[in-house]
N, C-alpha and C positions, 0 to 999 in steps of 0.2 A: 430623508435625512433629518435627523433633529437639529431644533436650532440648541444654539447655548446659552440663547440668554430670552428668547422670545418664544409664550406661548399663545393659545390660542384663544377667546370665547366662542362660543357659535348660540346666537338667541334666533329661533324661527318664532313668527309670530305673526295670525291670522287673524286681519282686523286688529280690534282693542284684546286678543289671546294672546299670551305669550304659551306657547305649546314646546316648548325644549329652551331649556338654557343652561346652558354646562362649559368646562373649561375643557382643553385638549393641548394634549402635546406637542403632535402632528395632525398637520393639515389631513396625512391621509386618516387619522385615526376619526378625524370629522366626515369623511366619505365613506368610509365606511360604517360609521354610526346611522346617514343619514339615505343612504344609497344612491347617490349624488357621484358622478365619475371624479379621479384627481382634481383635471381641468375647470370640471361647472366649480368646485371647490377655490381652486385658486382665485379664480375670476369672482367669486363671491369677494374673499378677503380681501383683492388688490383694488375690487370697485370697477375694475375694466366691464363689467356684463351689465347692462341695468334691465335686461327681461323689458323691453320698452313694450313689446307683440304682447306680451299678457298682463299689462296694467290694466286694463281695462277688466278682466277677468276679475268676476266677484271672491273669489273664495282662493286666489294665486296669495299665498305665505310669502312675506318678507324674509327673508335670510342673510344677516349678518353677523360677519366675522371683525374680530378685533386681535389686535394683538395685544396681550399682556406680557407683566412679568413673570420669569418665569417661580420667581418666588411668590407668586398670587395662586401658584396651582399644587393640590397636595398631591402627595404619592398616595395612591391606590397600592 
């Protein structure tokens, strides 16, 4: 479901790399971008998951999600 007023960022970034950062409409349209299920998805943008088991891992990508407006996102 789309929201009406709230859209998406999603920035992944490894180490000092920023490797993706793009706007999105829906949540799922970011799962599907990243091949990341709904769920890992929601839990990214609401901050419920902090991935604590692979901090330690050298080369584990940051992944966060923001909510924008939805006037900050063009039409494709």
């Amino acid at each position: 479901m789309r929201s009406k007023h709230n859209c998406f960022r999603c920035v992944v970034q490894l180490e000092d790399n920023i490797i993706h950062d793009k706007k999105y409409k829906t949540l799922q349209e970011i799962s599907d971008e990243l091949g990341l299920s709904y769920g890992m998805v929601a839990d990214f943008s609401s901050g419920r998951k902090k991935h604590n088991k692979y901090n330690n891992f050298k080369y584990f990508p940051q992944v966060k999600i923001d909510r924008i407006k939805k006037e900050e996102i063009s039409d494709e």
